[in-house]
C-alpha positions as CSV (number, residue, x, y, z in Angstrom):
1,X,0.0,0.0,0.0
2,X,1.7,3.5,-0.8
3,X,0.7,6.6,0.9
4,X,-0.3,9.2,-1.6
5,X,-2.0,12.6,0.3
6,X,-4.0,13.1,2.5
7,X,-6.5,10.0,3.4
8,X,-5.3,8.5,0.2
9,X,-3.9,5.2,-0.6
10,X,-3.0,3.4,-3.9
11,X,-3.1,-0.2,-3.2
12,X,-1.1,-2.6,-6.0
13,X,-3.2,-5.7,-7.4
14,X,-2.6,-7.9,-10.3
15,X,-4.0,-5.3,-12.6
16,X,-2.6,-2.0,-11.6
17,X,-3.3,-0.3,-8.5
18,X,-6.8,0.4,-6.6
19,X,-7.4,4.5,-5.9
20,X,-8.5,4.0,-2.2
21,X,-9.5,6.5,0.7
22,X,-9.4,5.9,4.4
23,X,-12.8,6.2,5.9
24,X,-11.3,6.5,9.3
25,X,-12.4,3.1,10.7
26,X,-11.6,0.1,12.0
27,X,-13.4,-3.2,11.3
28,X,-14.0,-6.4,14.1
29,X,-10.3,-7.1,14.1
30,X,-9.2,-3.4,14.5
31,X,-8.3,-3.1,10.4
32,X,-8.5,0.3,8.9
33,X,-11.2,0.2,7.0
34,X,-11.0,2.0,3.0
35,X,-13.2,2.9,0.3
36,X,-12.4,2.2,-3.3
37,X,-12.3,5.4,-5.3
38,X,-11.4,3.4,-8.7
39,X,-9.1,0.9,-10.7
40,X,-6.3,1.8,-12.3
41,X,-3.8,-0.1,-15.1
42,X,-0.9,2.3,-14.1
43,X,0.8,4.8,-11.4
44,X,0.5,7.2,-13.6
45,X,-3.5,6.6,-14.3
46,X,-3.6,6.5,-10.3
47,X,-2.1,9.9,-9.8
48,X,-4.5,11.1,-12.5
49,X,-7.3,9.7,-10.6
50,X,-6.6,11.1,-7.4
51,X,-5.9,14.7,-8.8
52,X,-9.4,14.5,-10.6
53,X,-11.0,13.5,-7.5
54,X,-8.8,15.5,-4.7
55,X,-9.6,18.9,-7.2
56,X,-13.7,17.8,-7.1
57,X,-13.5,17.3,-3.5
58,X,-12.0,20.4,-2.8
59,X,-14.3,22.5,-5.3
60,X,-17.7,20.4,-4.6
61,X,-18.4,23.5,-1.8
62,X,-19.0,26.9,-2.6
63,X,-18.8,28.9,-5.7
64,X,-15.6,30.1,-7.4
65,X,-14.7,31.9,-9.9
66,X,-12.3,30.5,-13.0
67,X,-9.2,32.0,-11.5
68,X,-10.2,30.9,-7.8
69,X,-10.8,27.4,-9.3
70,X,-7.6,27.2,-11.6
71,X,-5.8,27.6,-8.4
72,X,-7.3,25.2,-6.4
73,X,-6.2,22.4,-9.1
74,X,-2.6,24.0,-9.5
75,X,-2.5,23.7,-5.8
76,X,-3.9,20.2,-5.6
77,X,-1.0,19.4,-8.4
78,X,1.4,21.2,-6.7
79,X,0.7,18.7,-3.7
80,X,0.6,15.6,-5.3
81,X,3.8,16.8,-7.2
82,X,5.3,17.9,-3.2
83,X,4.3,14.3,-1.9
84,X,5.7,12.3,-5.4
85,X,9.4,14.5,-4.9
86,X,9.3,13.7,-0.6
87,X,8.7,17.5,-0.6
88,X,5.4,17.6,1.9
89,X,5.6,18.0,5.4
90,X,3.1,15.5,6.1
């Protein structure tokens, strides 16, 4: 399982990876618990996934204008970018 941002997770299987979030849970045993976001043939179609998804997340509330919003997604690629180079603080 790789740590990507955030909550999110992309989970290898013998297809590609699974796009996963943590829903902050445990089961019966005391697992973390996730939610599948999608499937994915490649890294690189993973990262795409979770920068579509992060970017609607983030601009699901509220209403922005085009700059406001062309922000948010350089932001959110600006992260993903920090967490692929080791640059986050998280």
């Amino acid at each position: 399982m790789i740590h990507l941002i955030e909550n999110y997770y992309a989970i290898p299987n013998n297809m590609g990876f699974t796009l996963s979030v943590d829903k902050g849970k445990t089961d019966k045993e005391g697992n973390k618990t996730y939610d599948t976001i999608g499937y994915c043939g490649s890294f690189e179609e993973t990262i795409s996934l979770l920068r579509r998804k992060v970017v609607d997340q983030r601009l699901q509330n509220g209403l922005y204008e085009l700059p406001e919003a062309l922000t948010v997604i350089e932001n959110v690629k600006e992260e993903i970018k920090a967490a692929i180079t080791n640059e986050s603080n998280q």
